[in-house]
C-alpha positions, -999 to 999 in steps of 0.1 A, spaced: 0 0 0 14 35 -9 12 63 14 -10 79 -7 -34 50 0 -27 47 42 -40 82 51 -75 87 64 -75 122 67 -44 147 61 -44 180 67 -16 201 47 -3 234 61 11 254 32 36 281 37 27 317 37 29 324 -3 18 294 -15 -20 281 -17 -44 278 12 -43 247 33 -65 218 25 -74 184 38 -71 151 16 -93 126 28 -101 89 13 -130 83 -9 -151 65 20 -145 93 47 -153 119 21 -185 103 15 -194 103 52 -184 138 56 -205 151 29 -234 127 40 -233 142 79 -233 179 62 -259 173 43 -277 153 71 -270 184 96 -282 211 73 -317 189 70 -321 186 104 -315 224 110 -345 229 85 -365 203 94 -371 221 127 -389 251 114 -411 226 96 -425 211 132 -448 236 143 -476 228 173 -503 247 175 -515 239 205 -506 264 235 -514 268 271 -541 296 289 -515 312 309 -542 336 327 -539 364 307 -543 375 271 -548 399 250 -575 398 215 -567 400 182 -599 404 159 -593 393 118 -612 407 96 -621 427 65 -589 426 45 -574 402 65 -599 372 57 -595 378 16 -559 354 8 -557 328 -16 -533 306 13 -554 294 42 -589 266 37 -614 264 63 -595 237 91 -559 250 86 -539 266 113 -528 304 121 -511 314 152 -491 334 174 -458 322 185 -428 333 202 -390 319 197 -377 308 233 -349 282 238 -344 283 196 -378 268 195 -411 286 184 -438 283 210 -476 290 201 -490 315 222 -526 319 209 -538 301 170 -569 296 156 -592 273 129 -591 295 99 -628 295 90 -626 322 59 -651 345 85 -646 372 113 -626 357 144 -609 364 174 -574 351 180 -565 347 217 -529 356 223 -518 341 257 -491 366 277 -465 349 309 -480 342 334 -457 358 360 -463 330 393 -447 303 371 -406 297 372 -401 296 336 -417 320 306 -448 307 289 -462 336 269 -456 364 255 -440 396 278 -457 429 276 -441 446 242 -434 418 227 -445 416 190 -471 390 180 -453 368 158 -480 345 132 -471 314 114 -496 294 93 -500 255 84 -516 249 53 -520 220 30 -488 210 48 -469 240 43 -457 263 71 -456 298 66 -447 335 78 -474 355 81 -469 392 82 -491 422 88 -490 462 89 -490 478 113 -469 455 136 -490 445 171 -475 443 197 -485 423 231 -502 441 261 -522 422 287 -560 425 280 -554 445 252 -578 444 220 -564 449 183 -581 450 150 -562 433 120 -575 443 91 -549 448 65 -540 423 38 -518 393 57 -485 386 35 -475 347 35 -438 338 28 -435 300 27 -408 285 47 -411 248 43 -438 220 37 -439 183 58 -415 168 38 -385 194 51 -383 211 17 -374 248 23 -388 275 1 -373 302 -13 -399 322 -27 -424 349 -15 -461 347 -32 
């Protein structure tokens, strides 16, 4: 066996002036290693497709009423899913979602409740961050103006609701707006 054919993987330090270092590795490890990237980057995306929208009544909340321009999209069917959600921990939590049913509603968005050890709602300021799940596709939703939380607090959406795809149940990620 030649020495070319003994190493795993060899890293090469080059001398200033010269190319950049590089790493030589046999045909098997450099199969793993690309299968583990590749592996690692799915997972990564894979997470944003695993939303719940189930949350917890902390005890306070505040209302958010759709309607008007806000029920006319071409995305959501009656039976899919819109929320609110927060990111805690690197994981989005639902804080408040909804049946879409195509007609006036009232979302619930559930604040902290501040006797627990351990945040389960949105704090005061925060802004209400929506996500939809439709046809097995997960989406942004955006709005104008922005709301922001505020325990027993009442807010009319009734602008047009943006929806930027992120993924669908298979992990695919989408790069597209609509």
């Amino acid at each position: 066996m030649s020495d070319s054919e003994k190493f795993i993987c060899e890293k090469k330090i080059v001398n200033l002036g010269k190319p950049p270092m590089h790493m030589k590795c046999s045909p098997p490890i450099r199969v793993l290693l690309t299968l583990f990237v590749l592996l690692l980057s799915f997972s990564s995306y894979s997470q944003d497709c695993e939303l719940d929208f189930t949350y917890t009544n902390t005890g306070s909340n505040m209302i958010i009423m759709l309607n008007q321009d806000a029920l006319q999209n071409e995305i959501l069917m009656n039976g899919d899913s819109l929320g609110a959600f927060m990111y805690l921990n690197e994981e989005w939590i639902c804080v408040g979602s909804i049946e879409w049913n195509g007609e006036q509603q009232t979302l619930a968005v559930w604040g902290n409740d501040a006797a627990s050890d351990f945040q389960d709602g949105l704090m005061a300021m925060s802004p209400v961050v929506m996500k939809a799940e439709s046809a097995g596709v997960i989406y942004d939703v955006t709005y104008s103006p922005e709301i922001s939380f505020e325990v027993n607090g009442i807010e009319i959406l009734g602008t047009t609701l943006s929806f930027t795809p992120i993924c669908d149940d298979l992990g695919n990620v989408r790069m597209y707006k609509l």
